[in-house]
C-alpha positions in Angstrom: 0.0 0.0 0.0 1.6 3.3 -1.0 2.0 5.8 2.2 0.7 9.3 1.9 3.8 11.9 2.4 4.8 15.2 2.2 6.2 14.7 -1.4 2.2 13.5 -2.2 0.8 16.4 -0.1 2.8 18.8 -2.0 1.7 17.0 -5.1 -1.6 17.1 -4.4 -1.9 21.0 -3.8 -0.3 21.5 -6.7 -2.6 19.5 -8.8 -5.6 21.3 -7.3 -4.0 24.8 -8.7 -3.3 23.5 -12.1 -6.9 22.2 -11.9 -8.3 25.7 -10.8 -6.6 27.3 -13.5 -8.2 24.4 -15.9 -11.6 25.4 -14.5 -11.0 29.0 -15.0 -10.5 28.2 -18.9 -14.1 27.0 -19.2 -15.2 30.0 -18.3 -12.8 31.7 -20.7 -13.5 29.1 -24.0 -16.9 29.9 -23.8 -16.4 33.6 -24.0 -14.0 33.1 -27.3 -15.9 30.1 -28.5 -18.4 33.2 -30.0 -16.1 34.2 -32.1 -13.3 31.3 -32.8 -14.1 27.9 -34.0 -13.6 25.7 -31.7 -11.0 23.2 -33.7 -9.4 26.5 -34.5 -9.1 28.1 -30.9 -8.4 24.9 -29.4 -5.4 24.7 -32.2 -4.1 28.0 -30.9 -4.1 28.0 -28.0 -1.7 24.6 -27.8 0.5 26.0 -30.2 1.3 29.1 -28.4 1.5 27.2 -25.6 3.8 25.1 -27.6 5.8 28.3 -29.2 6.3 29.5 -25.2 8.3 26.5 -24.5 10.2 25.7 -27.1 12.8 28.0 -26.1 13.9 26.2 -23.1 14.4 22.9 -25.2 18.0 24.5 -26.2 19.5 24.4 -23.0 22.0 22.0 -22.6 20.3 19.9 -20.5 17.6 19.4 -22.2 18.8 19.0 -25.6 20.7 16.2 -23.7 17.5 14.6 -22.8 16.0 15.1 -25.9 19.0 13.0 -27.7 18.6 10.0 -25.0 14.9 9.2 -26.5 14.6 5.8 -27.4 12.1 5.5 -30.0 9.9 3.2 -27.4 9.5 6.6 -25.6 9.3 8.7 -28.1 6.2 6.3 -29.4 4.4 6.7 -26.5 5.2 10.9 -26.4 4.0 11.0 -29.8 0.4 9.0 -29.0 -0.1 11.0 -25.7 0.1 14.3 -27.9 -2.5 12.5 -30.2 -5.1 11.1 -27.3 -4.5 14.4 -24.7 -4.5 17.3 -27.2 -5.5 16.3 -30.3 -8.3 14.3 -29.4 -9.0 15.6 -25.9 -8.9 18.9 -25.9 -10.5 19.4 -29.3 -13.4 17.5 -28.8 -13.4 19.5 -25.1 -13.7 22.7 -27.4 -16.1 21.3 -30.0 -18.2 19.8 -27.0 -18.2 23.3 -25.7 -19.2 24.9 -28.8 -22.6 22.6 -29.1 -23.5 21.7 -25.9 -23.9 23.3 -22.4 -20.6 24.1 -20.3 -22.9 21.6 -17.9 -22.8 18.8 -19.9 -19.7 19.0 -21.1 -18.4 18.6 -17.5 -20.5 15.7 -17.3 -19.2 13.7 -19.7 -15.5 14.3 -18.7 -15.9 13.5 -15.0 -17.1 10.1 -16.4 -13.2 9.6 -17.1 -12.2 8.4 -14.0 -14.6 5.3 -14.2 -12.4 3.9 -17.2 -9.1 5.2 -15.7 -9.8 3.4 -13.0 -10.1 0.3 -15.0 -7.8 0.7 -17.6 -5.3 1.4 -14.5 -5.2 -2.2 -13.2 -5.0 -3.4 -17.0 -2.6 -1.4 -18.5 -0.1 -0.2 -15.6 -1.3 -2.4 -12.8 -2.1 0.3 -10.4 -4.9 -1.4 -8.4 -7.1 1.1 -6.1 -7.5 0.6 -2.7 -11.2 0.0 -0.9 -11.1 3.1 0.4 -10.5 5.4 -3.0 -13.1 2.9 -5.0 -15.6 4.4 -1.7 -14.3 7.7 -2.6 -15.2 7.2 -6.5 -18.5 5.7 -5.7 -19.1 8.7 -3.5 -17.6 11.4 -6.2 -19.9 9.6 -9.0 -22.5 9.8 -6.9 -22.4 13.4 -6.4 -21.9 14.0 -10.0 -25.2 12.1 -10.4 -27.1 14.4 -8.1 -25.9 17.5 -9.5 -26.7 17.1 -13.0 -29.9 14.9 -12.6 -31.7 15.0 -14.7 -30.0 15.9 -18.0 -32.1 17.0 -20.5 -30.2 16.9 -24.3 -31.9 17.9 -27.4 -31.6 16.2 -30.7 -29.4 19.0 -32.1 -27.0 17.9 -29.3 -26.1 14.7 -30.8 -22.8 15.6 -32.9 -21.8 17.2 -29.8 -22.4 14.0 -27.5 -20.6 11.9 -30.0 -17.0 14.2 -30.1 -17.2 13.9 -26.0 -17.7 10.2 -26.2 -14.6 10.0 -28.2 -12.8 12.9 -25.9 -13.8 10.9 -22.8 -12.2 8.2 -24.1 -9.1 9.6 -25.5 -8.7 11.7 -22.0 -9.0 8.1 -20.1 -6.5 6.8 -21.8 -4.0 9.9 -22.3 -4.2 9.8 -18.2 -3.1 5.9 -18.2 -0.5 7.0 -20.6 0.5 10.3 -19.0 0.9 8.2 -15.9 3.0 5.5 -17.4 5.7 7.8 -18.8 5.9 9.9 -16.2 6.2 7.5 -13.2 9.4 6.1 -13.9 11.2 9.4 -13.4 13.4 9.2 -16.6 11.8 11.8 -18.3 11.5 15.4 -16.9 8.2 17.1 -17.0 9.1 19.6 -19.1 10.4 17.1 -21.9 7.2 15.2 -21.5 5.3 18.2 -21.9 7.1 19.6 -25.3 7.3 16.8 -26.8 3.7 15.6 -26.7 2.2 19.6 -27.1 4.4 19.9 -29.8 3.3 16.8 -31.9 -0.7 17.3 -30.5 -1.1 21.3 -31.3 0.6 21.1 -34.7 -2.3 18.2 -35.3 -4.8 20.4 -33.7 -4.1 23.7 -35.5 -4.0 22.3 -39.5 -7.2 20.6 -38.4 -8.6 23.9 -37.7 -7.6 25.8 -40.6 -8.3 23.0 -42.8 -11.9 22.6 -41.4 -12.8 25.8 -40.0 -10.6 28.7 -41.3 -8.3 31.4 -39.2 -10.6 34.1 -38.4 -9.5 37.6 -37.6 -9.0 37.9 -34.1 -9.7 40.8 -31.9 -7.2 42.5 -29.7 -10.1 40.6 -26.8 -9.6 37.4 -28.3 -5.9 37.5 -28.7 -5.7 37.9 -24.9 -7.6 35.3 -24.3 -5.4 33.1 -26.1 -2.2 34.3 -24.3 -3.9 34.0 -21.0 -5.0 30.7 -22.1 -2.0 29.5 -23.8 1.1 30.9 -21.2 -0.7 30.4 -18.0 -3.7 27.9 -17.7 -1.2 25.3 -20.7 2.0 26.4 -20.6 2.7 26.4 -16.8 -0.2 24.0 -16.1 0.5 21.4 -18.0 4.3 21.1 -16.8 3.3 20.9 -13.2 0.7 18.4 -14.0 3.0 16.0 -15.5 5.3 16.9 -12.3 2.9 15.7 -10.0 1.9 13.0 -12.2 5.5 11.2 -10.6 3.6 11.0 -7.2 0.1 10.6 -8.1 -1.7 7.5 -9.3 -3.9 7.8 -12.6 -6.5 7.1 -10.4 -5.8 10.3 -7.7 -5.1 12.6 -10.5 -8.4 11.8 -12.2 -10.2 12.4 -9.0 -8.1 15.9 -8.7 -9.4 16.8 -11.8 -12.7 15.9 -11.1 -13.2 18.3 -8.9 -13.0 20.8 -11.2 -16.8 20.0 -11.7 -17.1 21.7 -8.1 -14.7 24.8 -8.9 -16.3 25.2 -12.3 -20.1 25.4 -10.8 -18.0 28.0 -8.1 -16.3 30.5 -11.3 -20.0 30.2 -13.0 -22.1 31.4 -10.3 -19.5 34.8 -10.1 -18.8 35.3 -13.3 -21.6 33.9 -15.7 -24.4 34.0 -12.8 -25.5 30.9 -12.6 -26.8 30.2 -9.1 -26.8 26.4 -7.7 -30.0 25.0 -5.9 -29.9 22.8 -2.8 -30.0 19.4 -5.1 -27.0 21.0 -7.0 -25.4 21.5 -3.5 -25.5 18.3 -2.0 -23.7 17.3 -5.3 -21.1 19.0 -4.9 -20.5 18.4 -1.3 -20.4 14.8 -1.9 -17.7 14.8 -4.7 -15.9 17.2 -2.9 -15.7 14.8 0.0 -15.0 11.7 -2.9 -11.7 13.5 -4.1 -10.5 14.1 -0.7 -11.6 9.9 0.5 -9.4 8.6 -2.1 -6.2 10.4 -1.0 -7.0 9.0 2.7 -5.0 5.9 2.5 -5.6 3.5 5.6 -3.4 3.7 8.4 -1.3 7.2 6.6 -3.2 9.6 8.9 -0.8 9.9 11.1 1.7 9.7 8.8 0.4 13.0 7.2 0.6 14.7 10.8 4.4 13.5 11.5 5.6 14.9 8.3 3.2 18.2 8.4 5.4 19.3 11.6 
């Protein structure tokens, strides 16, 4: 049974920043989704993300690293850029363009039902009794939040892409988890490489599809905001914790972005949350924190807090 230490704690906190940032960007795609197409913004916004980090791959360092690839790695770098960005966060941005910002939450926080079964499959990473309480409990919650969801027949292309993004996301976070954990690679490596083959993917797809559309001086700050801070930064600290945290903990994490997201609405796009909707999220907050409660690590977590 893995113990719960500092080096997990620290890990944990920063995978709930990188996942309030996340939650923040829902709130911010939907505002540029009115004027970008989705393929097209999502594109962008990886690239630039992409285009910010590139200049640190010339240090000496890291074109060491780069060189040491073997091409077993550099397979599994180039389908994580396919199944996380690609496939992920586009149909994230399409799914936002055609259905509600509610349902596309929905959909994703199914992911950790598969993770946790592809987990034992694919990396053998079984979960204890107590996190398979915690994702009963966090499902649970979900269920009574959203319940019931009503989708019109307009909907459907919509439900499809997230289908196939709830998937891909499953499996990127098997993957993600399975490079990362053996400590060979650093973050930031793990992060170029797989941003760089995924956004260049992304982006023709857009302008093939969609078009470039001017972009207003609004929209271009969204996309730095988006780009720099909520992917650049983000997504190098979440591989960095990914070294400490199962697939299964950091698909709970990111779950509770469900809660965070209803949080930034209510603010910022005014939607209020009813008692039902409460209770919902109360009980997948206390789901994400259950499965990082290991048995027998509580006082573990005290010892190593002093």
């Amino acid at each position: 049974m893995k113990n719960f230490s500092a080096s997990n704690l620290k890990a944990v906190l920063l995978a709930v920043l990188v996942t309030f940032l996340w939650s923040t960007s829902f709130i911010i795609i939907k505002w540029g989704l009115a004027e970008i197409p989705p393929l097209t913004f999502a594109g962008l916004r990886y690239f630039i993300a992409f285009i910010c980090l590139l200049p640190f791959a010339f240090r000496k360092k890291n074109i060491s690293e780069l060189k040491k690839l073997d091409n077993k790695i550099i397979l599994k770098l180039f389908l994580l850029g396919i199944l996380f960005y690609s496939f992920t966060q586009g149909a994230q941005f399409f799914g936002l363009y055609f259905l509600p910002a509610v349902t596309v939450s929905l959909l994703l926080n199914l992911t950790p039902i598969i993770v946790a079964v592809l987990a034992i499959f694919m990396i053998s990473e079984t979960p204890t009794f107590l996190q398979w309480t915690g994702m009963v409990l966090f499902l649970v919650g979900i269920l009574i939040y959203f319940y019931p969801v009503m989708i019109s027949e307009n909907e459907t292309v919509g439900l499809i892409v997230m289908v196939i993004g709830v998937l891909a996301n499953a499996l990127s976070a098997v993957l993600g988890r399975d490079i990362n954990r053996s400590g060979r690679i650093t973050p930031y490596i793990v992060t170029l490489v797989s941003m760089g083959i995924g956004s260049v993917i992304l982006l023709l797809a857009g302008i093939f599809t969609q078009g470039l559309p001017p972009l207003s001086m609004k929209n271009i700050l969204y996309l730095l905001w988006l780009a720099v801070v909520n992917t650049a930064f983000a997504f190098t600290i979440w591989n960095f914790t990914l070294r400490s945290l199962t697939a299964m903990e950091s698909s709970i994490i990111n779950g509770t972005m469900l809660i965070q997201i209803a949080v930034l609405a209510f603010f910022f796009l005014g939607e209020e949350i009813s008692f039902k909707e409460g209770i919902g999220l109360l009980m997948a907050g206390m789901g994400a924190i259950l499965v990082q409660l290991k048995f027998g690590s509580k006082m573990k977590i005290f010892k190593e807090l002093k």
